[in-house]
N, C-alpha and C positions, 0 to 999 in steps of 0.2 A: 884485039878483043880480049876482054879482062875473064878470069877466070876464077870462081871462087870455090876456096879450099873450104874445109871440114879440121877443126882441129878440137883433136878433144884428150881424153882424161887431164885436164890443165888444173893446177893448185888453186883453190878459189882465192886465194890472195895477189894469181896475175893479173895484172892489169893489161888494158889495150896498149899503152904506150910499152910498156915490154913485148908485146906481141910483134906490133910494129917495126922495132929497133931485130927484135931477133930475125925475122922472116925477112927485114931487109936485105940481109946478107946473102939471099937469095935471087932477089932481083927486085922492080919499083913495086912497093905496097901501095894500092888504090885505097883499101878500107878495111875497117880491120870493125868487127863488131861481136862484142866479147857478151855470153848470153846472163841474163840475171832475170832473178826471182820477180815477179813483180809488186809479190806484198814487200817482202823485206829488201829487194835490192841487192840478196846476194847473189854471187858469179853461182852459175848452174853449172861450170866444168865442163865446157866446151864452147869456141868462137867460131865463128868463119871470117876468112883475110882475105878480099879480094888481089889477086896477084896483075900486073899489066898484061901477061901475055900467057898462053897457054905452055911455053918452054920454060918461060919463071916458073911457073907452075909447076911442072916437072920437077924442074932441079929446087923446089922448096919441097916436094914430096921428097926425093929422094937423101936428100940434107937430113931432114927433122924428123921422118918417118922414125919413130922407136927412139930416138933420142930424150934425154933430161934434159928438164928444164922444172927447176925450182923441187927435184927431188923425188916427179912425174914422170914414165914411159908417154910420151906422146903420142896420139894417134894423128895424121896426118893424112886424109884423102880428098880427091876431086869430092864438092859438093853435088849432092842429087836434089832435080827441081822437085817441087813439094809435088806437082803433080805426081812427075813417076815414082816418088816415093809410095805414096800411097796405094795398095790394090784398086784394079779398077770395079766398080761397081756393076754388077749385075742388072739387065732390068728384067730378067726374066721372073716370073711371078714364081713364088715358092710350089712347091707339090701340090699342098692344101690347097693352095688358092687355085690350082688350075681344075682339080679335082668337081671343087665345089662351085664352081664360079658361077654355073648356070642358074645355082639356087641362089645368087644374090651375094652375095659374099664366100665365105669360108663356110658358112652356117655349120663349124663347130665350135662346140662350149666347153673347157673343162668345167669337171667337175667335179667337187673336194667333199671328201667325208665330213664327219658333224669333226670340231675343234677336240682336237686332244685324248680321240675316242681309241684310237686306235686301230682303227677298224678302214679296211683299202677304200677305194673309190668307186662308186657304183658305178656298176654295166660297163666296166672295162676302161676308162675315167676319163671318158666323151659322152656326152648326149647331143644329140643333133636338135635344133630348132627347125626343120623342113620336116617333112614328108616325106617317102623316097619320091614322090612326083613334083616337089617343088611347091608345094600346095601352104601354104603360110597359116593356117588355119589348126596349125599344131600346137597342143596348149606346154608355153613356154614353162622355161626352168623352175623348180620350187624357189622362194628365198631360202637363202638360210635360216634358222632359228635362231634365235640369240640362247645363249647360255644362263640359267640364272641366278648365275655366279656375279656380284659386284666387283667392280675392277677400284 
């Protein structure tokens, strides 16, 4: 079972083919993919090199971990799948939303003072579009005013 590394702080001037030649020394390189920009094509300074077995693997950590190469401290670890990289997502509904839910949504509004006045945000800087009963009959937000300042 193949095992793919993390290598990173790399000279953007390495190439895959040195990657390959060096980590072989370590044991059979499967794949060696070196990351790059996608507008301009340059190396982004970090690959991953798939190793043949989880012991290559090892002994290419323990080899290349913190070593030079092309003038680099290298970083060297087991790759993480994208999934557990990432935190896992919540589906629990935020505060508001569980608060408000029964009125139909969140049924709250910011709301911003006039442009550039200086002056805080009325009634504490929410206004509710409900009722406290849920009653929809409540007359909605003012628009803003525009200014009659030309841009």
């Amino acid at each position: 079972m193949a095992t793919k590394l993390y290598v990173g702080n790399l000279a953007y001037a390495t190439t895959e083919a040195e990657l390959r030649q060096v980590f072989a020394r370590a044991g059979a390189v499967v794949a060696v993919h070196l990351v790059t920009d996608r507008a301009g094509g340059q190396a982004k300074g970090f690959a991953f090199v798939t190793m043949g077995s989880p012991a290559e693997a090892q002994a290419a950590i323990r080899q290349f971990h913190r070593t030079r190469l092309a003038g680099r401290s290298l970083t060297v670890k087991v790759a993480q799948d994208q999934e557990r990289a990432k935190p896992a997502r919540s589906d629990a509904e935020p505060a508001y939303q569980s608060r408000f839910g029964a009125f139909g949504g969140s049924g709250i509004t910011p709301v911003r003072g006039p442009r550039r006045s200086g002056k805080p945000p009325a009634a504490g800087g929410y206004q509710s579009r409900y009722t406290a009963l849920g009653d929809q009959t409540a007359a909605p937000a003012q628009p803003r005013r525009r200014s009659r300042r030309s841009y």
